[in-house]
N, C-alpha and C positions, 0 to 999 in steps of 0.2 A: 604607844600605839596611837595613830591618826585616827579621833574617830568621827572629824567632818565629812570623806566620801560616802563614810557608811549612811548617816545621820542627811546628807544630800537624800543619797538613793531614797532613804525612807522617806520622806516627804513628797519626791516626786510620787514613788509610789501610792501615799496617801491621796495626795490630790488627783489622780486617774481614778482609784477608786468612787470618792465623793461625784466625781463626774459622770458616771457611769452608774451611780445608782441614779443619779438627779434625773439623767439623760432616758433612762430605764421607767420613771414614775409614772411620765403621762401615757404611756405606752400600759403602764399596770391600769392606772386608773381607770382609761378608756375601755380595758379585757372585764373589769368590773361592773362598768355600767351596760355593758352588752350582755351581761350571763342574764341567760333567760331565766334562773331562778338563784334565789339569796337564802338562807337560813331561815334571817329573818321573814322573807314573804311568804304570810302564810298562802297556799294553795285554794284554786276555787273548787266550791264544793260541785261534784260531780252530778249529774241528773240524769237521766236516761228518757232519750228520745225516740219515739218513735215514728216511721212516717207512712200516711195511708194516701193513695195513689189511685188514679183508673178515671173509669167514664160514668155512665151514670147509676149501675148499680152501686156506685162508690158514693155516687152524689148522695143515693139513697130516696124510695120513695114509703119509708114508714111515715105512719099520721101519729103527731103526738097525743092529738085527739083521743087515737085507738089505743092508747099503753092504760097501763094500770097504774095504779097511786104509788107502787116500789118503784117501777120501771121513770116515772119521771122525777125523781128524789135526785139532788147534785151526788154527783159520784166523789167522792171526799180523796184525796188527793191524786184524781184524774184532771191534768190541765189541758187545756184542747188551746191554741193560737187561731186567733180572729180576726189577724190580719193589723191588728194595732199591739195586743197584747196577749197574755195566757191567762184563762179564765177555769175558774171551774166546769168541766163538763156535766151539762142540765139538758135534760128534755125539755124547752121551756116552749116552745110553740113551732108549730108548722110542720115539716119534715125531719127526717133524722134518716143516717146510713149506719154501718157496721159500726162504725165506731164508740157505740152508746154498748152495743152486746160484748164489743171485744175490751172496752177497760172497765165493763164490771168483771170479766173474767179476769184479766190480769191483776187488779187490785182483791179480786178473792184470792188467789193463787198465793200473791206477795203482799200481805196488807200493811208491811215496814217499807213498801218502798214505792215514790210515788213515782208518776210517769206521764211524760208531758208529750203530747199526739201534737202532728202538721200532718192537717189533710189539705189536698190537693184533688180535685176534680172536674172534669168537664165530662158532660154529656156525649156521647155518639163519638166518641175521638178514637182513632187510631193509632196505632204502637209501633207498623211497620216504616221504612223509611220511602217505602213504594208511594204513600197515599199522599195525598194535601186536603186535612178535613174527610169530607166523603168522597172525595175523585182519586181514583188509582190513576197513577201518573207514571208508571211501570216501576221495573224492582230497582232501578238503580238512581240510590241517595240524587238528592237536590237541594238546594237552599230557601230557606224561607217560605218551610212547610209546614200546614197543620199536622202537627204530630206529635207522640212521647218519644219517638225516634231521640236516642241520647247521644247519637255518633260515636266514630270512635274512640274520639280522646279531646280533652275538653278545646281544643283549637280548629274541631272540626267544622267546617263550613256549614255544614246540612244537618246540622243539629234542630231537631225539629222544635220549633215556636213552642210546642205545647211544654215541652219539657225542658226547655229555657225558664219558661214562667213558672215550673214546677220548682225549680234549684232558688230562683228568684224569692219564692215564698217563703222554701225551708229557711233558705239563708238567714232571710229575713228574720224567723222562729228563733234560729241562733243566735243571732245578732240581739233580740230581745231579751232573751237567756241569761247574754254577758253582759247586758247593761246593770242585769240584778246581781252580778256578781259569782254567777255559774257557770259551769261549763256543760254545754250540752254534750252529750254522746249517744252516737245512733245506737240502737238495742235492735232493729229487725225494721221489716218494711210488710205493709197489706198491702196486696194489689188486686185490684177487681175492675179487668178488663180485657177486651177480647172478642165480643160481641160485632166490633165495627172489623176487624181483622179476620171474621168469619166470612166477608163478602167478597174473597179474592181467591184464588188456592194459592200465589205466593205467597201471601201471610200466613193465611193457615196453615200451610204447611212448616213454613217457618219459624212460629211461634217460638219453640222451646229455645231456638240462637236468638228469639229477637227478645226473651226473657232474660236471657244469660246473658247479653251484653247490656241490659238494662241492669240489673243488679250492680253488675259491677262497676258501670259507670255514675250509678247511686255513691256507691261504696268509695270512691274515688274523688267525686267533688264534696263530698263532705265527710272526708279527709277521716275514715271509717275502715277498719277491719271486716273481713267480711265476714256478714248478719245475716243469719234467718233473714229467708224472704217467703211470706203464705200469702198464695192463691186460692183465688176459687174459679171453679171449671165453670164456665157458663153455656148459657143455652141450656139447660136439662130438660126443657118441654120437645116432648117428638108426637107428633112431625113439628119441624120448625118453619119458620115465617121464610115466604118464597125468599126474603131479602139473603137468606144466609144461605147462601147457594153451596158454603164449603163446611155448615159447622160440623161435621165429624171428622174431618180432616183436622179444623183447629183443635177441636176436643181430645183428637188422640195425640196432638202436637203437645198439650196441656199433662197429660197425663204422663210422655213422655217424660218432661223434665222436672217431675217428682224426683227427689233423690233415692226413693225406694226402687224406682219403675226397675233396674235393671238394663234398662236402655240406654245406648251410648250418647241422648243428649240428655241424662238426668245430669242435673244441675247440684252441687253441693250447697245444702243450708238451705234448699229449694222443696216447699212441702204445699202439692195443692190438697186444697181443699171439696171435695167431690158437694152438690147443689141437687143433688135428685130430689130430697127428703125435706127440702125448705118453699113453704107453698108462694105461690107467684099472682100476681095480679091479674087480671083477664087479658090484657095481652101478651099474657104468656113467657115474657120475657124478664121484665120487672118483680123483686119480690116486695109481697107486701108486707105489713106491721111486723105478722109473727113470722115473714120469713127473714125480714131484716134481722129481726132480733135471733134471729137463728144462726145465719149467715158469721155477724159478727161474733157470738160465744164460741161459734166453729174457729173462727180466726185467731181470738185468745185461747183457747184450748190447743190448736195443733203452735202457736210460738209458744206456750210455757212448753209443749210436752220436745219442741224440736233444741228451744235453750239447753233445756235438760241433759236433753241426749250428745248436744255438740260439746256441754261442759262435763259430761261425762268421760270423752275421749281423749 
């Protein structure tokens, strides 16, 4: 029997093979250096962020002056972002907002797990896409307006200035986060605004759609499942100040998009917070020390009790 054809065949066929893994390798190699995760890399540790938002009841006008010796104690692992880095949260001089009542509440609630705050605020700003600053410019979107206006999707023209600078800071918060090796992830949003959008009836009336597209384009640019979002209802002094020509208009726009309300614009993961019972400053609008401090344990109190309820279902 001849067995050179055979013993040909088989070598040709060795050498296509050999060529064909060779040909194959950088093709493997380059699928390997793109996989977003290896065995070996270990995973960054997770953190839980959260972001607080609005005009100036968000600013906050408590006097650190006025707290007592617990109330200005660092809150042990509440980190608050200051614009360079993440600091522990301290009452340590001048003013303070919700944010000192809502992560003693949060860190009583969960004391295994800490929680790192972006806040973001301006005084007297507005939410609808009608306004620029204090001037109503009528209801339909513009570019290159004072506003939280988030438009509708992140390539929107009329995405308002204010809430450019707001994504601007969170990001920023992020970006800090992962220099230390973490990964942030959003846990919920405080908002406490509304006052400026009581001076129009398009706004006010609009509220609860110009809440619901805020959430979710919160939810959307940093890249977020959707989170618990608590409000607080503003304005609760009556009569109110001539300037707010439509607040009951806003206020039942407000109460609407409770996810309880039962009304076709409640909002999902959307829980206000009602303001009658928290005392206010003499102009009537502004709360002071102990309503701040009120304000803010309202706001950790209804996100632990709405987490709850969403991780329940």
């Amino acid at each position: 029997m001849d067995l050179q054809p055979a013993l040909a065949l088989s070598r040709r066929c060795f050498a296509l093979l050999l060529a064909l893994l060779f040909t194959a390798a950088p093709w493997a190699a380059a699928q390997d250096a793109d996989a977003p995760d290896t065995p070996d890399a270990p995973a960054r540790p997770v953190v839980h962020v959260y972001l607080l938002s609005g005009q100036s009841n968000m600013v906050g006008s408590g006097q650190v002056s006025e707290l007592s010796e617990a109330w200005r104690q660092p809150i042990d692992g509440a980190m608050l972002y200051s614009g360079k880095g993440f600091e522990v949260l301290t009452a340590s001089a001048g003013r303070f907002g919700p944010e000192l009542g809502f992560a003693k509440v949060m860190r009583q609630a969960r004391p295994d797990r800490r929680i790192f705050l972006i806040k973001f605020a301006l005084s007297g700003q507005p939410l609808h896409a009608g306004f620029d600053g204090g001037n109503w410019q009528g209801a339909t979107p513009g570019p290159n307006r004072k506003t939280f206006y988030p438009g509708i999707h992140a390539e929107d023209e009329n995405i308002g200035l204010h809430y450019q600078a707001l994504m601007r800071h969170a990001q920023a918060g992020y970006a800090a986060l992962r220099d230390q090796g973490l990964e942030p992830q959003l846990q919920g949003v405080v908002w406490m605004q509304g006052e400026a959008d009581a001076k129009n009836e398009v706004s006010a009336t609009q509220y609860a759609q110009s809440l619901k597209l805020l959430k979710q384009r919160i939810e959307q640019d940093l890249n977020s499942e959707p989170v618990p979002f608590v409000f607080g209802q503003v304005l609760p002094h009556e009569p109110a100040l001539d300037r707010f020509t439509h607040r009951s208009e806003c206020r039942q726009s407000m109460a609407n998009a409770d996810m309880h309300s039962g009304h076709a614009d409640a909002i999902p993961g959307c829980i206000m917070v009602p303001t009658e019972n928290m005392p206010l400053n003499n102009d009537t609008v502004h709360y002071n020390t102990e309503g701040v401090l009120l304000l803010g344990q309202a706001f950790g109190k209804a996100m632990v009790d709405v987490q709850a309820k969403l991780t329940a279902e």
